[in-house]
Structure formats: structure tokens, C-alpha cells
C-alpha positions as CSV (number, residue, x, y, z in Angstrom):
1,X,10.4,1.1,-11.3
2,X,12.0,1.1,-7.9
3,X,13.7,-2.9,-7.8
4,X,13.9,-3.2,-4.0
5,X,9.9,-2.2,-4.1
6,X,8.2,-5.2,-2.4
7,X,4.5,-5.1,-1.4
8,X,3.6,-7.5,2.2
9,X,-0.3,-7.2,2.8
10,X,-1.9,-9.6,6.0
11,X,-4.9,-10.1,6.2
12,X,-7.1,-13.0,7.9
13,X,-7.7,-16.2,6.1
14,X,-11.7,-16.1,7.1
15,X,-14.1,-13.9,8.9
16,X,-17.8,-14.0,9.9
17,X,-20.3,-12.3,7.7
18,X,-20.2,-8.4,8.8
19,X,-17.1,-8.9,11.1
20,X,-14.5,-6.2,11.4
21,X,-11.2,-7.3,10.2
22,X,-7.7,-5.9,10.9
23,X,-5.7,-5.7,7.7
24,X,-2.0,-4.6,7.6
25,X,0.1,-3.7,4.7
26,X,4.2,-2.3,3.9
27,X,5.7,-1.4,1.0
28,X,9.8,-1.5,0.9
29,X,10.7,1.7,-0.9
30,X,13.4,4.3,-0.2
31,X,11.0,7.4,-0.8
32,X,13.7,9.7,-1.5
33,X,11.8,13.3,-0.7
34,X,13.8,15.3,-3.7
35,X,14.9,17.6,-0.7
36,X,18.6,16.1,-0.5
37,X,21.7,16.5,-2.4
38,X,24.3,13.6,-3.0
39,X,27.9,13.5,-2.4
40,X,28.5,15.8,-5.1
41,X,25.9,18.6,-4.6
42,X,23.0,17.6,-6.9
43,X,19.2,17.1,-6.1
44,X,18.5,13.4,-5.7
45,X,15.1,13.3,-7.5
46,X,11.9,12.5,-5.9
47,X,10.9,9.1,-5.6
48,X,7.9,8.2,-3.7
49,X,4.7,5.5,-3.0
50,X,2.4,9.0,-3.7
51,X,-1.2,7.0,-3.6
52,X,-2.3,3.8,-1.7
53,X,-5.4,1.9,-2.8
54,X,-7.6,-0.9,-0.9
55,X,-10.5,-2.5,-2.8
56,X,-13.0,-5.3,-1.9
57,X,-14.8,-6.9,-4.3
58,X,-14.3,-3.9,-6.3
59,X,-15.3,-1.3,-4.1
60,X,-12.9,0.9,-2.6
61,X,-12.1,0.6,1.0
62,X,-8.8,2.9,1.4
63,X,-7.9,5.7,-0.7
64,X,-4.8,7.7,0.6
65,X,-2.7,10.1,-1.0
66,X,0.9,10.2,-0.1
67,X,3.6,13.3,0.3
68,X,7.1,13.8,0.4
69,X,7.0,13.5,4.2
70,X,6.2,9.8,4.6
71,X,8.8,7.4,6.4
72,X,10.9,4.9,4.0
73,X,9.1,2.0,3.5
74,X,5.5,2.9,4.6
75,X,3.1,0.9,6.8
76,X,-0.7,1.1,6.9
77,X,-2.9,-1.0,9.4
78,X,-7.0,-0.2,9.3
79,X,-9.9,-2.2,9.6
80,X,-12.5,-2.7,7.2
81,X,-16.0,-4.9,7.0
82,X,-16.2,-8.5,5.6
83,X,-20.2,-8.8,4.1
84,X,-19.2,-11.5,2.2
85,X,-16.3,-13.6,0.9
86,X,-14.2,-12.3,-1.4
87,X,-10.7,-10.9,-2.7
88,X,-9.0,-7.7,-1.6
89,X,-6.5,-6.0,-3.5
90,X,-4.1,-3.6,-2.5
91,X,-2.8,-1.1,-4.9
92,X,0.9,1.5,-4.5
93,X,1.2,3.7,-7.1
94,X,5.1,5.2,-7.9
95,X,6.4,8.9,-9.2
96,X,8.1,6.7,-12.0
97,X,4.6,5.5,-13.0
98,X,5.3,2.3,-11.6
99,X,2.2,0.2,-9.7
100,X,2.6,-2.8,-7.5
101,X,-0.6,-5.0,-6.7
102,X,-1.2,-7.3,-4.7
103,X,-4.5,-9.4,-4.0
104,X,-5.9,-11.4,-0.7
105,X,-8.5,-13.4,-0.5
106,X,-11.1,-13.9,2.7
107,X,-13.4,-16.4,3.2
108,X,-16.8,-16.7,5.4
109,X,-16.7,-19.1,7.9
């Protein structure tokens, strides 16, 4: 498990039934590639957020897989419908086998 690994979701406290929401969300994580070699000449071994999940209410929203390329600490923002009130939950899964949650709620109103 990565320690410094710290999940930051926003999303809006309410919404209209059917309205479009913005929803943002960063992981901090190093994402070491595996490409680089430390100070004394060895591999540092890969270490990366490789899948992202967003679920509403249990049905999936966002669904990305992540490679070696992605940028340390990695940001999404996307927009998704709000039919009804509810709880989101945002799911990183590690190469160590590691998964960090995190859950939202959104009310209609």
C-alpha cells in the first residue's frame, strides 16, 4: 500500500432530478513507471493507480484503465447524470493490490 496515497473526490451537495453534474477527483500517488533506475543502477519497480472506478447507486459511471504513462498524482473531472438522490463512490485500484474508496453523497433538491 502506497502511505502517501490520499483519495480527494468533489462533488455537489444537491442537484435537480436529471441534471448534469461536474464531479472531480485526485489521487496523491508517486506512480513510479518501473522505467527508472535509482542512485545505484537498479529498476525502481512499478507502482501505479492502474484502474479508476465511478459508481452511482451501484451502477457504473466511469470505468478507466490506467498505464505507465499517467502523471504522479492523477486528476479526473467528468460529468455524469443525477436521476435521483443517492451515493457515489469512487474506486483506485493499486499494482500492490491495494484499493482506496471513497463515497459521496447527492441530494435532490
Amino acid at each position: 500500500m502506497a502511505s502517501d496515497a490520499k483519495p480527494r473526490v468533489k462533488v455537489p451537495k444537491s442537484a435537480a432530478a436529471g441534471e448534469v453534474v461536474t464531479i472531480k477527483t485526485l489521487i496523491s500517488h508517486q506512480m513510479e513507471s518501473g522505467q527508472r533506475k535509482d542512485s545505484d543502477g537498479n529498476k525502481i519497480p512499478r507502482s501505479i493507480i492502474n484502474r479508476f472506478t465511478c459508481d452511482f447507486n451501484g451502477e457504473n459511471v466511469v470505468d478507466v484503465t490506467l498505464e505507465p504513462a499517467i502523471s504522479t498524482n492523477p486528476y479526473f473531472e467528468f460529468d455524469a447524470t443525477v436521476p435521483e438522490a443517492g451515493t457515489f463512490k469512487f474506486t483506485w485500484y493499486d499494482d500492490d493490490g491495494s484499493v482506496y474508496e471513497e463515497t459521496k453523497e447527492i441530494a435532490i433538491g
